[in-house]
C-alpha positions in Angstrom: -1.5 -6.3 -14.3 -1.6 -8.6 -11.4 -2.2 -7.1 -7.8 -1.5 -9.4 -4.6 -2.6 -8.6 -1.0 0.0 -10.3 1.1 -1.1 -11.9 4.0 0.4 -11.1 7.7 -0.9 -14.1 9.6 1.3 -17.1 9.9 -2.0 -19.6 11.3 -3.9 -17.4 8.4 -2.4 -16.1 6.0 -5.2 -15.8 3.6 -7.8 -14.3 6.0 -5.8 -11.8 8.1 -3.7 -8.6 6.8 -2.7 -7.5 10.2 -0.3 -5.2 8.3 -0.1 -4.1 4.5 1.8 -4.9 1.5 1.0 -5.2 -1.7 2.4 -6.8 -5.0 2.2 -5.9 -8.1 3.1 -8.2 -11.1 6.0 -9.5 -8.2 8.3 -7.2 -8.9 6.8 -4.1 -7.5 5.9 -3.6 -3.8 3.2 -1.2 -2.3 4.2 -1.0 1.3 6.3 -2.9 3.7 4.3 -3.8 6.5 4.7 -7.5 5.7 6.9 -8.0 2.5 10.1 -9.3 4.5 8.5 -12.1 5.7 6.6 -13.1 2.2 8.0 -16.0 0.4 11.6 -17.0 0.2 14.5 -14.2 0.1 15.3 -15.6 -3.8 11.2 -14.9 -4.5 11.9 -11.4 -2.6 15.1 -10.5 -5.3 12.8 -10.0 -7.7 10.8 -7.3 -6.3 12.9 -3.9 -7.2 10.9 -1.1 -6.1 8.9 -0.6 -3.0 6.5 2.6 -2.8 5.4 3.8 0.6 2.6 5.0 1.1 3.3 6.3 4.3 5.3 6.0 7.8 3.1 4.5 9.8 4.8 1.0 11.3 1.9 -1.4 9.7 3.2 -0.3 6.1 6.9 -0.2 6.9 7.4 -2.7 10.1 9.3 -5.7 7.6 11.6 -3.1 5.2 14.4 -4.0 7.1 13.8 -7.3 6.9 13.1 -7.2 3.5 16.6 -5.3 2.7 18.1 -7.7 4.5 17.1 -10.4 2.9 17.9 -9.1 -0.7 21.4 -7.8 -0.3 24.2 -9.3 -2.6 27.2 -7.8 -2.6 26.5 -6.2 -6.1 25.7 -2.7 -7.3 22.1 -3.4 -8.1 19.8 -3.3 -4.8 15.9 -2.3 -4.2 14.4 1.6 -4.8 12.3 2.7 -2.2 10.0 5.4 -3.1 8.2 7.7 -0.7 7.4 11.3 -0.4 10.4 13.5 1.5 8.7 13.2 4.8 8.2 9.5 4.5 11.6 8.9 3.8 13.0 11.3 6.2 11.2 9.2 9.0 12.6 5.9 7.2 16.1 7.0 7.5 15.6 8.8 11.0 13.3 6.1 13.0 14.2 2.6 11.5 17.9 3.0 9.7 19.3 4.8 12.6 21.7 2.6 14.6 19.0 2.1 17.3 16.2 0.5 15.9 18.1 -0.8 13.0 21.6 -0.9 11.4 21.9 2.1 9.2 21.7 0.9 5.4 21.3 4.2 4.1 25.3 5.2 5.7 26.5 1.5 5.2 25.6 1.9 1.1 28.4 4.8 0.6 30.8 2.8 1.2 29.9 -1.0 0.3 27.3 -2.6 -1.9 24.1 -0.7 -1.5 21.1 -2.3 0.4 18.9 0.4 -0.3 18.3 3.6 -2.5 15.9 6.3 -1.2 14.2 7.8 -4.1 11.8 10.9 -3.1 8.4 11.3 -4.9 6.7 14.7 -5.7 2.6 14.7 -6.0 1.3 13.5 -9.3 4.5 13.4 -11.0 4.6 10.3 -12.8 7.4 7.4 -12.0 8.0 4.5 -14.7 9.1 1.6 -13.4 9.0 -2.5 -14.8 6.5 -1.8 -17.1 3.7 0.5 -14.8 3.5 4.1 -14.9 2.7 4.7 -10.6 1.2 8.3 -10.0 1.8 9.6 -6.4 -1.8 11.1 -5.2 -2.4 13.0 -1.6 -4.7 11.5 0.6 -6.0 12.5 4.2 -4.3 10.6 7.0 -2.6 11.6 10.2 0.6 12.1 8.5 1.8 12.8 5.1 0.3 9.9 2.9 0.0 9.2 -0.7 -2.5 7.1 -2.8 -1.6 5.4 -6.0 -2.7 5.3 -9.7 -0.9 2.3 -11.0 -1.2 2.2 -14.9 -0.1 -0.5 -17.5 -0.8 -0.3 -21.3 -4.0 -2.0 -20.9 -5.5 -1.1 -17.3 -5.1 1.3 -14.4 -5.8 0.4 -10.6 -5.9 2.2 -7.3 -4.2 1.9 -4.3 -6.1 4.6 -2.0 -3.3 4.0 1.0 -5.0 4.9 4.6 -7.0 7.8 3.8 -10.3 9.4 6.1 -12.5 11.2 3.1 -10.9 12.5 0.6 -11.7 14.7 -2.7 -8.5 14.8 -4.7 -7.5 11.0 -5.3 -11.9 11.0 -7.2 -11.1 13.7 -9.2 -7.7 11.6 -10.5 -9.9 8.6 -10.6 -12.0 10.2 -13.0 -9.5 11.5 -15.1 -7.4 8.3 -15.5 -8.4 6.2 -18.6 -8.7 2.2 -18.2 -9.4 2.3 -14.4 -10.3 -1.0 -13.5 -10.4 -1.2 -9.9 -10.2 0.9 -6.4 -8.3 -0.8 -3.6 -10.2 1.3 -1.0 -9.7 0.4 3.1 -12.2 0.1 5.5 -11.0 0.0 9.0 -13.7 0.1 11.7 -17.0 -0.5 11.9 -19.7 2.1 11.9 -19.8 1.9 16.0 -16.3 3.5 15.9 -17.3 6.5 13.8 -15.4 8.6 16.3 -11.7 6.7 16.1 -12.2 6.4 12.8 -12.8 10.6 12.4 -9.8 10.8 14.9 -7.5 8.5 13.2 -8.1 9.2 9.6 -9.7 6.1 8.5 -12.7 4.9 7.3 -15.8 2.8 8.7 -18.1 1.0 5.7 -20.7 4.1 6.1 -18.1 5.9 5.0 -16.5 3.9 2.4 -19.9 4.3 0.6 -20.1 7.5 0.0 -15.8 7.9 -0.8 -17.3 5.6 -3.3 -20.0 7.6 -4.7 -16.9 10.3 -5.5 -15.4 7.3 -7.8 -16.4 7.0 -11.4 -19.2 4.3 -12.2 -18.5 0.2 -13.3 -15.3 0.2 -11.7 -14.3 -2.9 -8.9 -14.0 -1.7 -5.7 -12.1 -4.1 -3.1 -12.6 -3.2 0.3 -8.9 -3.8 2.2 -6.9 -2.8 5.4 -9.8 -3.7 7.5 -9.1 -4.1 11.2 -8.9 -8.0 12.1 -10.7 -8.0 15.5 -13.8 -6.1 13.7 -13.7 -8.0 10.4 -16.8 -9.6 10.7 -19.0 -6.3 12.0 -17.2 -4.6 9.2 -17.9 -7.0 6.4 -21.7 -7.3 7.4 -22.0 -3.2 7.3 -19.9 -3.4 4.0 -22.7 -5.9 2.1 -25.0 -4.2 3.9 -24.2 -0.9 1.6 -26.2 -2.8 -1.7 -22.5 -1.9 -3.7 -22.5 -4.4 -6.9 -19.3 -3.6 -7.9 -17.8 -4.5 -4.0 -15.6 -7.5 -3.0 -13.7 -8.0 0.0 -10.4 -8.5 -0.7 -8.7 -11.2 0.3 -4.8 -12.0 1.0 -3.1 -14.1 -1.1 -5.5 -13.9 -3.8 -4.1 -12.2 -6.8 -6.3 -9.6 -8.4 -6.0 -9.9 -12.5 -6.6 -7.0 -14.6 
């Protein structure tokens, strides 16, 4: 399995993940935030299925984009995957004739551009190869993690999450896991924002990642660009052996 953080920075790209995406062996998308503008629109066709974590604009702001830049005038077009709220606010705050054309209308009566496809918690989806497992997570608003499984190894993608219990107890349970993809937003100075907005600071990454099951990689992501220094000092500060930063553009092999 090969995991990608896409970068968001055009004078950067490699340092700076102002927003997230993920991809997984390039077919398979893990949030939106910067997917529309990665590559070419022929390297984009070949990514099918895009799982959202959540609403939030930073994991959705370049679907559109993305849609756009795919459509054919064919029956095949790209599954996006989301719980029922997520989806909801896809259709009502970005394909709504306001912010955006609606795609989700426009496909009932010409070659789709889109096809919403709802997500229950920990029911299992099988797509290109991966078995992706929908976990809850604690965020501001309704947010999944995800186990992402192929015959031969198993990776997390946490989403934005403040502590959480559930997503360990899956961890532990799930045979072959390789690696956590865990964020670590702020730095230990904003403990408060970080309580307030559901995310984590490095003091708290450490102990989400004594919940985790031992010898596992865990790749410290979605931290906040202004604070990336503070936040990678606190993070090697921790004495974690199985840490590393993650790094855009790099692609993760597992």
């Amino acid at each position: 399995m090969k995991v990608q953080l896409l970068g968001s920075s055009v004078r950067n790209p490699a340092g700076h993940q102002y927003v997230s995406s993920f991809l997984i062996n390039n077919s398979v998308a893990i949030d939106a935030g910067s997917l529309g503008f990665h590559g070419t629109p022929r390297e984009q066709e070949f990514i099918r299925h895009i799982f959202l974590t959540h609403s939030h604009c930073d994991h959705t702001a370049s679907l559109p984009i993305f849609v756009e830049n795919v459509w054919r005038p064919s029956p095949e077009c790209p599954e996006v995957y989301g719980s029922p709220e997520t989806l909801d606010s896809v259709q009502r705050h970005i394909f709504n004739n306001v912010v955006w054309p609606d795609f989700i209308a426009l496909s009932q009566s010409m070659p789709p551009f889109l096809r919403l496809c709802p997500l229950q918690p920990e029911v299992e989806v099988r797509v290109d190869g991966l078995r992706i497992m929908p976990v809850p997570v604690d965020h501001l608003v309704p947010t999944f993690g995800y186990v992402i499984a192929d015959d031969r190894s198993a990776v997390i993608i946490a989403g934005d999450t403040g502590p959480t219990a559930r997503l360990w107890e899956v961890a532990r349970q799930t045979p072959d896991l390789r690696a956590v993809f865990l964020e670590a937003c702020f730095p230990n100075s904003l403990k408060r924002l970080a309580e307030a907005s559901c995310h984590l600071t490095p003091e708290m990454f450490g102990r989400e990642v004594g919940k985790m099951p031992s010898g596992i990689k865990v790749v410290a992501m979605h931290i906040k660009v202004r604070y990336r220094e503070e936040v990678i000092q606190e993070l090697n500060a921790l004495g974690l052996s199985n840490l590393e930063i993650g790094l855009c553009e790099k692609e993760y092999d597992f």
